[in-house]
N, C-alpha and C positions, 0 to 999 in steps of 0.2 A: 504494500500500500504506500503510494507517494503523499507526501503530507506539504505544504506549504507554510513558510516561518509567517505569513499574511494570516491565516488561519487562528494563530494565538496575539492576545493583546497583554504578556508576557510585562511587564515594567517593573516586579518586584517577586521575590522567590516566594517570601509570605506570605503572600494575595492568588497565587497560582492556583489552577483550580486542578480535579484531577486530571480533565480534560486536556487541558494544557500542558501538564505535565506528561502525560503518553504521547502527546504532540513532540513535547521535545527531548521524550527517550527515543521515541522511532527516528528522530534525526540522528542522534550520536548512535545508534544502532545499524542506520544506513552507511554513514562514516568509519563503522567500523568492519563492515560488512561489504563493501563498494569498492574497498582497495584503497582510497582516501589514503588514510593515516600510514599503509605501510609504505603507498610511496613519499609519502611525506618522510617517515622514518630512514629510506634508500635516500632522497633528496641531502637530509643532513649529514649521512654516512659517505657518500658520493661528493659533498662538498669538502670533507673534511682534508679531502687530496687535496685543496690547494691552500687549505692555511698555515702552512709551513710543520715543523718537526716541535716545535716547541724544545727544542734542547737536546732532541736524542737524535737517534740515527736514522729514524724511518718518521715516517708521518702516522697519525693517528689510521688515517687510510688504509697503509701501507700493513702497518700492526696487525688491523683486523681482518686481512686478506692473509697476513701468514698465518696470524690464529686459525680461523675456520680452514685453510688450506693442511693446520698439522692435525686438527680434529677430523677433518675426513682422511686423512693418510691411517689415523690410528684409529677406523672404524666406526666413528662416533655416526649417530642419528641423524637425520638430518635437520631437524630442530634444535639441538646441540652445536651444528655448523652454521645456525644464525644465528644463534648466541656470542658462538666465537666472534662473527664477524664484527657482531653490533656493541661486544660486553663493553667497548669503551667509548658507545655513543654523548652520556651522559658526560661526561670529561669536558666536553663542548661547551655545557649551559652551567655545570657546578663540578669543579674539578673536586672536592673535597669531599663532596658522596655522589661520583657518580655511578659509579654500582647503583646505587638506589635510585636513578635516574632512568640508568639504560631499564630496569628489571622492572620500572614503571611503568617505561612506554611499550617493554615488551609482553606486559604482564595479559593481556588479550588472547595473545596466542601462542604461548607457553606453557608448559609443566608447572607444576608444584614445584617439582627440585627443582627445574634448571632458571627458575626464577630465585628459589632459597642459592644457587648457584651465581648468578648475578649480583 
């Protein structure tokens, strides 16, 4: 069912009715359901090749193309191989917990462990 943001007259979360409110779950359910979010999630992973090394020897980019590339060499899931790719997405917006960042954004289509893994 396609829904329209016109549809709710939404201007405060405490005045929302239920109505409204299933109005604007089936949008973040279409967003998450639509492909949305994970190419959003590829966009900042894909960007991160050009913002330089921050001090080391590879790029954040770079890092989580060898990660996922030694987790598929040594058998892993393939769910497990986009974790590798993405574990050091968050780094980007909060270097200080970004574990709890990447295992945020990944938290939709993920495991149990391989989010307690993130």
């Amino acid at each position: 069912k396609s829904y329209s943001l016109d549809q709710t007259s939404i201007t405060c979360l405490e005045n929302m009715s239920k109505e409204e409110c299933d109005i604007q779950c089936a949008h973040y359910s279409d967003y998450l359901t639509n492909g949305s979010l994970v190419e959003y999630v590829l966009g900042i992973f894909k960007n991160s090749a050009s913002l330089g090394n921050f001090g080391t020897q590879v790029t954040l980019y770079e890092h989580g193309l060898q990660t996922a590339t030694r987790i598929h060499r040594d058998g892993g899931d393939e769910e497990l191989i986009v974790c590798g790719l993405l574990h050091d997405i968050g780094e980007l917006m909060s270097p200080s917990n970004h574990g709890e960042v990447s295992a945020a954004l990944l938290r939709p289509f993920i495991s149990a462990n391989n989010y307690w893994l993130l």
